[in-house]
C-alpha positions as CSV (number, residue, x, y, z in Angstrom):
1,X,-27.5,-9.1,-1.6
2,X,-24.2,-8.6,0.6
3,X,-22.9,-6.9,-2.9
4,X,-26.0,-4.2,-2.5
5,X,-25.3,-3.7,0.9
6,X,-21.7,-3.2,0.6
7,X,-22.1,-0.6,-2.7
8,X,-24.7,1.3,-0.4
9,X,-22.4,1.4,2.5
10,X,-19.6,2.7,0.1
11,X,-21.7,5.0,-1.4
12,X,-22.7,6.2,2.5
13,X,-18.9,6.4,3.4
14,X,-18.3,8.7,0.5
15,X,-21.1,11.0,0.8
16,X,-20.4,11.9,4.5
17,X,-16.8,12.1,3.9
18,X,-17.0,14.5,0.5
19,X,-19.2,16.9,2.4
20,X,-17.3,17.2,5.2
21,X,-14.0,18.0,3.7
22,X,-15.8,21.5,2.2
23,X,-17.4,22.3,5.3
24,X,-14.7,21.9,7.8
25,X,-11.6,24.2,8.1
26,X,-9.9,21.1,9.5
27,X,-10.4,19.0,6.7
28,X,-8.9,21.9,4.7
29,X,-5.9,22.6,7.2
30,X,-4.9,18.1,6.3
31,X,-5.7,19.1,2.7
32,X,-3.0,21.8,2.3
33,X,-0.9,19.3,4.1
34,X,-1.4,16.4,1.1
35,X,-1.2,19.3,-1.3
36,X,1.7,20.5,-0.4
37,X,3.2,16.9,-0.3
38,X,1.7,16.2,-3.6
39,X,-0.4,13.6,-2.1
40,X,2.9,11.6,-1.9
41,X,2.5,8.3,0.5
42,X,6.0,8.7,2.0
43,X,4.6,12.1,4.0
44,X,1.7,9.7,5.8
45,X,3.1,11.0,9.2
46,X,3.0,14.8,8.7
47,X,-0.3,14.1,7.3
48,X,-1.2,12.4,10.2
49,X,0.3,15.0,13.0
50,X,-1.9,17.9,11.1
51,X,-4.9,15.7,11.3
52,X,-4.6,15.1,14.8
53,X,-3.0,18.5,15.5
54,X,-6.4,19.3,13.8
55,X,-9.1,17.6,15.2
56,X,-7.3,16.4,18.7
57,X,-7.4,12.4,17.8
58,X,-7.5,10.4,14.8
59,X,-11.1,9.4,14.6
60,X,-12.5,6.1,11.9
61,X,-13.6,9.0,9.4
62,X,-10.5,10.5,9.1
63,X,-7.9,8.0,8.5
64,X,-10.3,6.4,5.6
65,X,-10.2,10.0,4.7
66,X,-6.5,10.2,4.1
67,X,-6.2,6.5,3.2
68,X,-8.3,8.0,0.0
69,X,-6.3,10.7,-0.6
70,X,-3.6,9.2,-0.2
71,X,-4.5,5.6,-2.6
72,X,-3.3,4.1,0.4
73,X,-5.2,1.0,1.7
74,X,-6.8,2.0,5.2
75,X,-5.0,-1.2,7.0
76,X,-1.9,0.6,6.5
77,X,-2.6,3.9,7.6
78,X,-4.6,2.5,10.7
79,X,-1.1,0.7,11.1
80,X,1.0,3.9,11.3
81,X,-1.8,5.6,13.5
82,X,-1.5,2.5,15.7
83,X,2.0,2.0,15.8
84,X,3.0,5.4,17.2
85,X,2.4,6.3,20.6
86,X,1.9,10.2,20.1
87,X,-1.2,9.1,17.9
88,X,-4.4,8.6,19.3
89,X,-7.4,7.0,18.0
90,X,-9.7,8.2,21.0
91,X,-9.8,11.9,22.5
92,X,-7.0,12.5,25.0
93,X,-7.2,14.5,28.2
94,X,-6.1,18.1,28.7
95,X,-2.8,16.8,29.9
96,X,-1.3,13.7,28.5
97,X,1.4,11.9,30.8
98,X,3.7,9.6,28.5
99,X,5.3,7.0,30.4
100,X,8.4,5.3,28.2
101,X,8.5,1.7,29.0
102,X,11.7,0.8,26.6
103,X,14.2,-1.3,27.8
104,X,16.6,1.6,29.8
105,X,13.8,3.0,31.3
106,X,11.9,-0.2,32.2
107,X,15.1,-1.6,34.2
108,X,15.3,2.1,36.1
109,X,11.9,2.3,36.8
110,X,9.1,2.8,34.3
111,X,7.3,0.2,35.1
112,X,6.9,1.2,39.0
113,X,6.0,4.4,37.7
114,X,3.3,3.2,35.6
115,X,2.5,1.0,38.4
116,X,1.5,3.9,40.7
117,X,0.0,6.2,38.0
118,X,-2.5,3.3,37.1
119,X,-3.4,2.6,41.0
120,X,-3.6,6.6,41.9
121,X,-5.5,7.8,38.5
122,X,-7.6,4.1,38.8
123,X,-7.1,3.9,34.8
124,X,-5.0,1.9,32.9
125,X,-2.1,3.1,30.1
126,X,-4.4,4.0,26.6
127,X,-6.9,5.3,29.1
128,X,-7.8,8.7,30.1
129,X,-9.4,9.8,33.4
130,X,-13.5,10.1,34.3
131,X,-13.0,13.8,34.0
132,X,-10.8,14.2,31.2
133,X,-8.3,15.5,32.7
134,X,-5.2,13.7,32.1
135,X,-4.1,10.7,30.0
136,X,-1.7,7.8,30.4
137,X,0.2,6.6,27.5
138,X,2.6,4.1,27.9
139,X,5.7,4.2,25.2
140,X,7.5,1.7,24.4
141,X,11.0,3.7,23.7
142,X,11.3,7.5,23.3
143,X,14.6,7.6,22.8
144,X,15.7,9.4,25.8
145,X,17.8,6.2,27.5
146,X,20.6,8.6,28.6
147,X,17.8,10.3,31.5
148,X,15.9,7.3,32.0
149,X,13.1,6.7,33.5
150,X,11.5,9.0,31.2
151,X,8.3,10.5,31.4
152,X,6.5,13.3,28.9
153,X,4.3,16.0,30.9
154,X,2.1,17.3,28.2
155,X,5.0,17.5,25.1
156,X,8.0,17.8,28.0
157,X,10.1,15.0,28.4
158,X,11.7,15.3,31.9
159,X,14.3,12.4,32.8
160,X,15.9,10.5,36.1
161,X,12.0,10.5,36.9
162,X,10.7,8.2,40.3
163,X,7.2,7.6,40.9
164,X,6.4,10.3,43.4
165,X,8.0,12.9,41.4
166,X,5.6,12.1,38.6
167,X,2.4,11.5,40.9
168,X,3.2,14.9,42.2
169,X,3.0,16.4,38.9
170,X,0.1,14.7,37.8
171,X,-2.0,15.6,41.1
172,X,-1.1,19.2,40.5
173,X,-2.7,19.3,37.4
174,X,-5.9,17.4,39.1
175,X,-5.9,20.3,41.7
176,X,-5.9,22.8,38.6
177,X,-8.9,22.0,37.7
């Protein structure tokens, strides 16, 4: 009985999947991606920024999606998706605040600035705001150690950062909208 159950789920999963990738322009934007790749494994990333460049966050749906394109068992794709802090599984906000929390920046500060972020926005890092506004995102090294703290306003990393500097910038874009 678990067999039938599993083959109908399968059989679900494929049918949803199959239609969508003819009917959605994003499906077709990752597709040119894998094509142009020649659905090699080793350009998993690229695929993965055009999917989420495409459809704002990698959904369940999509990563099986490209995990079958790909012949690429799901675990590892949902480990790459996982293991990179510019990916998201969930929608983001219309601004994203990246706090890096590597070593450099942790000892200068990154973890004060969290600190206030989290109390001011009442959300914790992975989380995004009530409104859906902004984002937190907590890195764990983006390779910027020479300006740290480090933060990233919306794709901008900005360096020698303290915690009112960054509250300031997040309120304003609050106030925007």
């Amino acid at each position: 009985m678990n067999a039938i159950a599993t083959s109908s789920k399968t059989s679900q999963t494929k049918t949803t999947t199959s239609k969508k990738p003819l009917a959605d322009k994003r499906f077709k934007a990752i597709n040119i991606v894998m094509k142009r790749n020649h659905f090699r494994q080793d350009a998993l990333i690229e695929i993965l920024h055009k999917a989420q460049e495409s459809f704002g966050y990698l959904e369940p749906e999509i990563l099986e999606y490209i995990a079958r394109q790909l012949k690429l068992p799901l675990s590892r794709v949902y480990g790459v998706a996982t293991f990179y802090h510019l990916f998201s599984l969930k929608p983001t906000g219309v601004h994203n605040c990246v706090v890096c929390l590597g070593t450099a920046c942790y000892v200068k500060g990154g973890d004060r600035i969290m600190s206030v972020l989290e109390e001011n926005l009442g959300i914790h890092a992975g989380e995004t705001t009530k409104d859906g506004n902004v984002s937190l995102v907590a890195a764990r090294c983006i390779g910027a150690c020479g300006i740290a703290p480090a933060v990233v306003f919306d794709g901008n990393v900005t360096g020698k950062q303290e915690p009112e500097k960054v509250l300031q910038q997040v309120e304003s874009w609050q106030s925007d909208t």
